[in-house]
Structure formats: C-alpha cells, structure tokens
C-alpha positions in Angstrom: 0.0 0.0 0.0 2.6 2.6 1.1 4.3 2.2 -2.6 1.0 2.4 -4.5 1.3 -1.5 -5.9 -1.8 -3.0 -3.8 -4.6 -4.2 -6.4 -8.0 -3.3 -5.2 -10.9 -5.1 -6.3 -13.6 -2.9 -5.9 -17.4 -3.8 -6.4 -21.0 -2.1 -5.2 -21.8 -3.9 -2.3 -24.0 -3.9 0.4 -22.2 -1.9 3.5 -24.1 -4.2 6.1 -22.8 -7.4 4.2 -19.5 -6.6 4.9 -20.7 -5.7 8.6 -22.4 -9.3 9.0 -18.9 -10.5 7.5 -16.9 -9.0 10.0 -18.8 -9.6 12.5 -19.4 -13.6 11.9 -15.3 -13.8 11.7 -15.5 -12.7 15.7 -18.4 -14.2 16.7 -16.2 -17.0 19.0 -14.3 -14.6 20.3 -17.3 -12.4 21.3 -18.9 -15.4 23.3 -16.2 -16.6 24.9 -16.0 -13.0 26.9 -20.6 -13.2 26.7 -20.1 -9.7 25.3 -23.2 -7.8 24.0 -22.9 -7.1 20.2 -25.4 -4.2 19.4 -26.2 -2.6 15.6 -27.4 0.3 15.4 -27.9 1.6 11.6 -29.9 4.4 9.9 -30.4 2.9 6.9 -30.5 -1.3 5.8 -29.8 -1.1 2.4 -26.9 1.3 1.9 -24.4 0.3 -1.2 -20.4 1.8 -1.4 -18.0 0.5 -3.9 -15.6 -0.8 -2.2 -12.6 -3.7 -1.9 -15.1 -5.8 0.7 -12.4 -8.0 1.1 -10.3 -5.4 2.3 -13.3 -3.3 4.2 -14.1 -6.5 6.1 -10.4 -6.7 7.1 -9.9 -3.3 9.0 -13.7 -3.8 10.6 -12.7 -7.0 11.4 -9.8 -5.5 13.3 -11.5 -2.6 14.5 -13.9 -5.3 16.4 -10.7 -7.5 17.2 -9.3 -4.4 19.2 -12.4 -3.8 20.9 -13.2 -7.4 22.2 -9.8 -7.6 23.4 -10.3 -4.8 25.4 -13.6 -5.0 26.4 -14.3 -6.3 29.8 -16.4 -9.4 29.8 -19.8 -9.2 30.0 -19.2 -5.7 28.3 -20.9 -4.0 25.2 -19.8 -3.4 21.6 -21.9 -1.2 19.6 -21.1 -0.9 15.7 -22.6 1.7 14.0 -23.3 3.2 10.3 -24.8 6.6 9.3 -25.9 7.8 5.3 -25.4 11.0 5.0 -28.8 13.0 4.3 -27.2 14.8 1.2 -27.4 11.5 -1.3 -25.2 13.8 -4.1 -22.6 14.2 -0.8 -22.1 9.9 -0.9 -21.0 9.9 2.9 -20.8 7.3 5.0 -19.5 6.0 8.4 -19.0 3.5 10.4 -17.8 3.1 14.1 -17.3 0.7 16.4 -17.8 1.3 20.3 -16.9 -0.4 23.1 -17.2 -0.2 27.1 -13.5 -1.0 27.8 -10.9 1.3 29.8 -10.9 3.7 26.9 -7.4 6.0 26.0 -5.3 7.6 28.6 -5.8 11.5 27.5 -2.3 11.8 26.5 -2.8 9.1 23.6 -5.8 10.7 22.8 -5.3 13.5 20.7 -3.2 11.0 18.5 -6.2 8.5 18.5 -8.5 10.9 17.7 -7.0 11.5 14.4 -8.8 10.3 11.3 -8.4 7.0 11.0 -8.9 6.3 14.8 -12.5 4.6 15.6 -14.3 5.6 12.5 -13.8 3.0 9.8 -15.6 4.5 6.4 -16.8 8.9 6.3 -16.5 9.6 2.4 -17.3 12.2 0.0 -15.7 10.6 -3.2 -13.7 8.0 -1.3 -13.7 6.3 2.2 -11.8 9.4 3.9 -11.3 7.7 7.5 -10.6 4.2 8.7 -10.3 3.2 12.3 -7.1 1.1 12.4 -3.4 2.2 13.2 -2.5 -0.5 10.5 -0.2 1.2 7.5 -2.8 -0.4 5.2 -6.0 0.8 7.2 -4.4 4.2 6.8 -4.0 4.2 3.0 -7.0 2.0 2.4 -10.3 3.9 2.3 -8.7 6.6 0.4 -9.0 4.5 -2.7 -12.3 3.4 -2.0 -15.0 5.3 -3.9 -18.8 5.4 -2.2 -21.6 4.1 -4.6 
C-alpha cells in the first residue's frame, strides 16, 4: 500500500454485508468473553464500492481491538450513518466499546482520522479506524456508490 502496488478489487456492495462479514469472523471470540454485540444503523440497504475483502479486514480489526479490550460481559456497539445529502455519498461506520478507553495523553493521536471511524467519504472512504499502514492508505481509494 505505502508504494501504490496493492490491487484493489472494488465492487457495489451492500455496506451491512460486509458488517455481517466482519462480525461472523468474531463471533467465538465475542462469546467466549458473553459480550453484548449491538447494531445500530440508519439505513438497511446502503451500497459503497468498495474492496469488501479489504473493508471487512480493518472492521474486522476494528472489532478485534475492541473485544480484546472489552471487559467481559461488556458492550460493543457498531454503527453506520448515510449522510442525508445523497449527491454528498457519505458514509460512516464506528465501532464502540465499554472498555478502559485511552489515557488522554494518547488521545489526541487517536483521535486523528483514522482512529474509531472505519468509512466517512465524500468521493472516497476518507477515514478508517485502524493504526494499521494499510487501514491508513485504504479507504482513500475506496470510492462510495
């Protein structure tokens, strides 16, 4: 990614597919600490064109990171929001969890695009969620549909 070589395989797909995706790949790991999972969406039928493959991966370890650090018995919340203005194409995604949270000093790195919120875009996925090199690069080639 960080050379401009990775081959993205983009397609319209449904954004709450690649949720249900995501979330499936942690559903063992949820149980085993009898964490809540709550969705909370605005809209059931929203479409981006996207590398799902590649969206699934930095939800997946957006979700990862929060069931390792939620207590058990704790909640994780994962969110989407459409943007009103259709024309605008923007979309995001979050995932919350009940854990410890970030000492402040951390947070004003954390709190940096690319922190909690997987997907905003306007022509492209603007923010991810992961500190991963490729999470970082990622949604900007990722146009919404």
């Amino acid at each position: 990614i960080t050379r401009g070589k990775l081959e993205l395989h983009c397609e319209r797909v449904r954004l709450h597919r690649i949720i249900e995706d995501a979330i499936s790949a942690c559903r063992p790991d949820l149980a085993a600490k009898h964490l809540n999972l709550v969705r909370d969406h605005d809209r059931e039928k929203t479409f981006i064109l996207a590398d799902s493959a590649r969206v699934t991966q930095i939800l997946w370890n957006l979700l990862k990171n929060a069931i390792k650090f939620t207590p058990d018995g704790g909640t994780i919340t994962v969110r989407s929001r459409t943007n009103s203005d259709v024309a605008n194409g923007t979309v995001t995604l979050e995932v919350q969890d009940t854990g410890i949270g970030i000492a402040p000093v951390k947070s004003t790195a954390s709190s940096t695009p690319l922190s909690r919120v997987i997907a905003r875009s306007r022509a492209s996925l603007a923010e991810s969620g992961s500190d991963s090199p490729s999470a970082r690069r990622l949604p900007n080639r990722i146009t919404a549909a």
